[in-house]
N, C-alpha and C positions, 0 to 999 in steps of 0.2 A: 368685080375683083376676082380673080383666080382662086381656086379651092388651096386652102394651104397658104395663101400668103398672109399676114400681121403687118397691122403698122407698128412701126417704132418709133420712138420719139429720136428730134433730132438729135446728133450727139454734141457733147458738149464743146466743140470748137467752134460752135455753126453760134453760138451765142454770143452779142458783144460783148466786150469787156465792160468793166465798170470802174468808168477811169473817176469818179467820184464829182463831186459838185463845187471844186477847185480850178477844175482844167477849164482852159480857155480852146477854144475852136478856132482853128484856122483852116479852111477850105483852099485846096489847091486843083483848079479844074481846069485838069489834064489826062490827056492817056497816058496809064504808066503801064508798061506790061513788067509783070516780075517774071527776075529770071529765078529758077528752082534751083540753078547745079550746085553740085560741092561747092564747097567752100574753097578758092586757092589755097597751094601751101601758104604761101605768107598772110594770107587774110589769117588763116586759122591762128597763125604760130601770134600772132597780133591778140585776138580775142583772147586767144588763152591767156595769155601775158597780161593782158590788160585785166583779166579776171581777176591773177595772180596781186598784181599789184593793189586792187580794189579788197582784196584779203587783210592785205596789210595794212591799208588805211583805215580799216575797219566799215568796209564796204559790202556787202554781199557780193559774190561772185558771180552769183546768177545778173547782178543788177548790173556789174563791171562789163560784164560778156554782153551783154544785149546793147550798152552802151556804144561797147567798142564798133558792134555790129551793124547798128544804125549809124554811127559815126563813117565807116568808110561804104556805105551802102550806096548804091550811083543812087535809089530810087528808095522810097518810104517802103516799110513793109508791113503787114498786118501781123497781129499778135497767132497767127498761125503759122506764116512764114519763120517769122522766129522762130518758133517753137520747134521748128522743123527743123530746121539749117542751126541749130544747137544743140539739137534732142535733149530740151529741156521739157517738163510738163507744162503746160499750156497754165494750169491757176498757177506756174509759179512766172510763166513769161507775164502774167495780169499784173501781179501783185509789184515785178520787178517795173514795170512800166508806169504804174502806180508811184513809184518811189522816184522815180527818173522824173516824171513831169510834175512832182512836187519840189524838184530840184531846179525845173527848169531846164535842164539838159535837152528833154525829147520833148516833142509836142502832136498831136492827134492832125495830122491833115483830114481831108478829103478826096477822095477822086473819082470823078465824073463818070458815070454809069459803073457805077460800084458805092452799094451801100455799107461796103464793111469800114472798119476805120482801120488807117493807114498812120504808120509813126516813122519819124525820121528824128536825126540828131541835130544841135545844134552845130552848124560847118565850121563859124571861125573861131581859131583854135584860140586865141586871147579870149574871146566872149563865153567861150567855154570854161577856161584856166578862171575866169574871175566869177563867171557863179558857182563852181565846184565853191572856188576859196573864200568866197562872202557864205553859204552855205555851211561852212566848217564853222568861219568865223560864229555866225550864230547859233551856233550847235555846241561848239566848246570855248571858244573865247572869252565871248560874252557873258556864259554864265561863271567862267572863273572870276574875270572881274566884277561881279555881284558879291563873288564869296571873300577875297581880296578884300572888297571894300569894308564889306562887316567885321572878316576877320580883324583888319587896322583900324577901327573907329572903337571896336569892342576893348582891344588889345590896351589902348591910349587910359582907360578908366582902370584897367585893371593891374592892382599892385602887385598881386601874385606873379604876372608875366615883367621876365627880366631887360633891363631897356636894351641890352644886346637883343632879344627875341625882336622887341618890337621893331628897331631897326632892320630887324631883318624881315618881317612881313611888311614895311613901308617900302623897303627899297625892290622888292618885288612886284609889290604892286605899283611903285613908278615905272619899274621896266617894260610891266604888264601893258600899262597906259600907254607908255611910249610905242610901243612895238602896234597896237591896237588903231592907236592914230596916226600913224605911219602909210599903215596898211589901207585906211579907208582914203586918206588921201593919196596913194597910190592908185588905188581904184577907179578914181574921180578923173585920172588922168587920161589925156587921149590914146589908145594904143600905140600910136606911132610915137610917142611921147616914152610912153612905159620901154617898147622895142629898141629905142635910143639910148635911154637910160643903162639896159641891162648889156648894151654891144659895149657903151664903155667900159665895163668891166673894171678893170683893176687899176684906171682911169682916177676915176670916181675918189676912190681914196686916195690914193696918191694928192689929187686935188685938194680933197680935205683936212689931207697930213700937210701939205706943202712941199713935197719933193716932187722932182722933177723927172725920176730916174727913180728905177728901184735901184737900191743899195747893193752893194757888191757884198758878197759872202768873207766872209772872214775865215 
């Protein structure tokens, strides 16, 4: 070894992630070469946007961007790629990929004569749209109508609350229910089913109202 030179230990990109003891492994054994360059204008003005939007749903940003990223990505990339082509810090592309494939959105390939692991998104945009919203669903829904149900089963025993109130925690938690079982059997639906359904648009009611014709303006 040369007078003056030190090892150093690897630095900390050269580590795998630690996608936790949830994730499932899918192997994709292929050559993938990634491309480094900037990001196009419209890929970037997309992820930003998509971050933006993931704020608002109450999403992390970091989690939205990475999504967005692997989403229109032609090819899986490693948690360094990311890190890069976002300049985001590396534990926080881990932590945000962590979140994504607890969601089920991204998933950990493989690829052939490459030990690093490699992520991509899930492509079809229905498959997508339905675990974001079964996701939600179990995150906020769910647990309202938990509290719904105690709130109206507590409400019915108690004389202090007036039957206007109770009525009004019953009819909420009917709409809740409704809305609830709607949605799960929507779910269950084929996509092409779902895609039908939402073209006919203003259809739909019409059919359920029984006109024929939207009504002329007065």
């Amino acid at each position: 070894m040369p007078r003056g030179y030190a090892l150093r230990p690897p630095p900390y990109d050269c580590y795998p992630i630690d996608t936790g003891p949830f994730l499932s492994d899918i192997s994709v054994m292929t050559e993938i070469s990634v491309d480094r360059q900037p990001l196009p204008p419209a890929i970037q003005r997309f992820v930003l946007h998509w971050g933006e939007m993931g704020s608002v749903w109450g999403v992390n940003r970091s989690v939205s961007q990475i999504h967005a990223l692997l989403y229109v990505s032609d090819h899986p990339l490693t948690a360094e790629d990311i890190a890069e082509r976002l300049e985001i810090a590396r534990s926080n592309v881990s932590n945000s990929l962590k979140e994504l494939i607890g969601w089920q959105l991204v998933r950990r390939v493989h690829v052939m004569g490459d030990r690093r692991d490699f992520f991509e998104a899930e492509a079809d945009v229905f498959e997508m749209v339905r675990r974001i919203a079964q996701g939600r669903k179990q995150r906020e829904i769910d647990p309202t109508l938990d509290v719904l149900r105690g709130c109206a089963a507590e409400a019915k025993g108690d004389a202090a609350i007036s039957p206007a109130a109770r009525a009004k925690l019953d009819g909420m938690l009917e709409f809740v229910t409704t809305i609830d079982k709607s949605f799960s059997e929507l779910m269950r639906l084929p996509a092409s089913t779902v895609m039908a359904l939402l073209k006919m648009g203003g259809a739909i009611g019409r059919m359920v109202t029984g006109r024929a014709t939207k009504p002329k303006d007065r």
